[in-house]
C-alpha positions as CSV (number, residue, x, y, z in Angstrom):
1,X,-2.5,18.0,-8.1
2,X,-0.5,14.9,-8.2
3,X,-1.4,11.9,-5.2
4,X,1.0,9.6,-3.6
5,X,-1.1,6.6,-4.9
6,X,-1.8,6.3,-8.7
7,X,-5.5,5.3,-10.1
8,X,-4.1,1.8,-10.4
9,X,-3.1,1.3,-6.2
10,X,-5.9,3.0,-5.4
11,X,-8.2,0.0,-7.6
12,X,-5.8,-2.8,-6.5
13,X,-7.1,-2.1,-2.7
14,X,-10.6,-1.3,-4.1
15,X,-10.1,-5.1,-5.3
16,X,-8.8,-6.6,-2.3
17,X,-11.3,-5.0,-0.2
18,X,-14.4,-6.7,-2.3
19,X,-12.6,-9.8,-2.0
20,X,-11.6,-10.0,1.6
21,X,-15.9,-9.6,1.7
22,X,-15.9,-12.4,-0.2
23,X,-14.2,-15.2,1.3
24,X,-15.3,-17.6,-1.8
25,X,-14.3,-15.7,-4.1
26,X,-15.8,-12.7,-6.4
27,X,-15.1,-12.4,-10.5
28,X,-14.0,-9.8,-12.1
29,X,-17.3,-8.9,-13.2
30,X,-18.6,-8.5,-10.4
31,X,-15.8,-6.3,-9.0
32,X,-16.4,-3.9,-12.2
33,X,-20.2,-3.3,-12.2
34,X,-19.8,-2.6,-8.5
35,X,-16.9,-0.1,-8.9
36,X,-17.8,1.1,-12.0
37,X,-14.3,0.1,-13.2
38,X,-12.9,-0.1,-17.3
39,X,-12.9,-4.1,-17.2
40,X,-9.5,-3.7,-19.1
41,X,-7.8,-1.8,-16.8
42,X,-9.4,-4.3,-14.1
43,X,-8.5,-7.4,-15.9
44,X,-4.7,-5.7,-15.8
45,X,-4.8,-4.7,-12.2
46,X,-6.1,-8.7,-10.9
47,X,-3.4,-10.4,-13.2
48,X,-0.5,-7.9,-11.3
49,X,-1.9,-8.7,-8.2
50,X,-2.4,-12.4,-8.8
51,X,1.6,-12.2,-10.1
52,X,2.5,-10.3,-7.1
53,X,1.2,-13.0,-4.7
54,X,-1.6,-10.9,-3.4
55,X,-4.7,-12.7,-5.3
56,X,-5.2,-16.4,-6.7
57,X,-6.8,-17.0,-9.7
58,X,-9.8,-20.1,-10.3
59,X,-10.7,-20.6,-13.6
60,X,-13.7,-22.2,-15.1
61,X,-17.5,-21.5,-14.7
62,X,-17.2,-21.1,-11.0
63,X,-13.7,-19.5,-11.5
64,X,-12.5,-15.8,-10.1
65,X,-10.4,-14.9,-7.5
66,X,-9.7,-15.0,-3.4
67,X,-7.2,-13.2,-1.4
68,X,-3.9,-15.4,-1.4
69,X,-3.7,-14.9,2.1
70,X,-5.8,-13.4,5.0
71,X,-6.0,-9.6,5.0
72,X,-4.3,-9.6,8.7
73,X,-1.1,-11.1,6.7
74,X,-1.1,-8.8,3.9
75,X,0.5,-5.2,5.2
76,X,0.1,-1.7,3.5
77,X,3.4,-1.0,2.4
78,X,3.7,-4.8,0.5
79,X,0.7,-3.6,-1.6
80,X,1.4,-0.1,-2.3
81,X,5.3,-0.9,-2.9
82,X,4.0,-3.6,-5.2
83,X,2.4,-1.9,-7.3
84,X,3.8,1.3,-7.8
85,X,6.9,-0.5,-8.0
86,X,8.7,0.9,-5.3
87,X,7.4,4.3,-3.5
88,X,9.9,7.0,-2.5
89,X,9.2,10.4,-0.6
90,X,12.5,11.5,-2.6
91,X,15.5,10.5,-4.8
92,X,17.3,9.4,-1.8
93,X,14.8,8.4,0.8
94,X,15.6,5.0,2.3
95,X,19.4,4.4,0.4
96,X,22.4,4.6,2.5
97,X,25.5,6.9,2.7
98,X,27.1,4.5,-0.1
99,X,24.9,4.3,-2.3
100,X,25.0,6.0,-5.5
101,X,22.4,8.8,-5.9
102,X,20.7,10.5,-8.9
103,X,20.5,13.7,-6.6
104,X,23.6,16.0,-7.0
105,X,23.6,17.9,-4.2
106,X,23.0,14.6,-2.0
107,X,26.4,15.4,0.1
108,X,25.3,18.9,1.3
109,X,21.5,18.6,2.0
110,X,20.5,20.3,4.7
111,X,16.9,18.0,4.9
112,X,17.7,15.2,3.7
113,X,18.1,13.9,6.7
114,X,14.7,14.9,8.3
115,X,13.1,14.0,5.2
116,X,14.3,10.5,5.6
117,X,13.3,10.4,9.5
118,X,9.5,11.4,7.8
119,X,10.1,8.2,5.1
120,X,11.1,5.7,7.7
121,X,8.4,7.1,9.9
122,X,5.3,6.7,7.1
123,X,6.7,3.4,6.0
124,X,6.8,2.5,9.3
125,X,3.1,3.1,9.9
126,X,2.5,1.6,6.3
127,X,4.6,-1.7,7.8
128,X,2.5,-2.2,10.8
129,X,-1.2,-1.4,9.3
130,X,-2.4,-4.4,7.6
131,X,-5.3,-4.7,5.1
132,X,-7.6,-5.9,7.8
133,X,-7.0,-2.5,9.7
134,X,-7.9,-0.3,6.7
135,X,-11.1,-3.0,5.8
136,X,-12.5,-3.5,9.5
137,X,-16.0,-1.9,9.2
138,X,-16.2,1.5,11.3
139,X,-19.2,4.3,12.0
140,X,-17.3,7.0,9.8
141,X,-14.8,6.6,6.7
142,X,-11.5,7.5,8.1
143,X,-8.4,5.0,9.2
144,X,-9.0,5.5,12.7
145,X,-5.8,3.2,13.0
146,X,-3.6,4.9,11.2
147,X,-4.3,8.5,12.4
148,X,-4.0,6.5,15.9
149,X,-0.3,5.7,15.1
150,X,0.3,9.1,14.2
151,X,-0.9,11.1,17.3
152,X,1.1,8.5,19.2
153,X,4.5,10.3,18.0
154,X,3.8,14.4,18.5
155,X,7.0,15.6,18.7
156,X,9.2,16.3,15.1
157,X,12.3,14.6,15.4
158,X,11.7,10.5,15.9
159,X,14.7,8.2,17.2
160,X,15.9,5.9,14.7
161,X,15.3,3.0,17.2
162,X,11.3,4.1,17.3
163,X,11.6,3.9,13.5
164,X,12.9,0.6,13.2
165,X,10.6,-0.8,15.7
């Protein structure tokens, strides 16, 4: 089974969730024995999110990292679109009638346009949910705020001016 979100995403919000608890600051060692994470693969994952603009970086005996800027300012689809480098529900989701397309039947797709509507529509929700709405503390696991957002659009097709809002 494939996911949307690859092992690295997934350990890039892991990150930013320890270290939005952390206001000071937390080490890469510390973020490892708590995860259980390869230090490797961590060490990789801070250094693209310090590059990105997500983390900064202290060095010295005190050194480690803190969030570049307050979890409230730091949205969903930044991170994930970051660092998957770019995120797509298909070939064409999100590119214009001019632009060139690796799909060759692009001209005649019957759901290509839906399928579109449902990109816009997740990226939309991905937009407005920032990192402080997926790490506010709740009684159960689940994004409460995001499934929120969703029940508030029941109906299939979505005006392109709900999208864009």
């Amino acid at each position: 089974m494939s996911t949307l979100l690859s092992k690295k995403t997934d350990y890039a919000l892991l990150i930013l969730s320890h270290l939005n608890e952390r206001p000071g600051g937390g080490s890469a060692r510390e973020v490892a024995d708590r995860f259980g994470l390869s230090k490797a693969f961590l060490a990789n994952i801070l250094k693209e999110l310090c590059q990105k603009g997500f983390l900064e970086s202290h060095r010295g005996v005190k050194g480690g990292y803190t969030l570049q800027r307050p979890a409230d300012r730091i949205n969903l689809a930044d991170v994930i679109e970051s660092m998957e480098d770019g995120l797509k529900l298909t070939t064409c989701s999100g590119e214009g009638e001019l632009d060139e397309h690796e799909c060759t039947v692009h001209n005649m797709c019957p759901i290509r346009g839906p399928l579109n509507e449902i990109h816009e529509a997740i990226f939309g929700i991905l937009r407005r949910t920032t990192l402080a709405d997926v790490f506010r503390p709740r009684s159960t696991t689940t994004f409460q705020s995001v499934l929120s957002i969703l029940s508030q659009k029941p109906r299939m097709t979505l005006d392109m001016q709900e999208i864009n809002a």
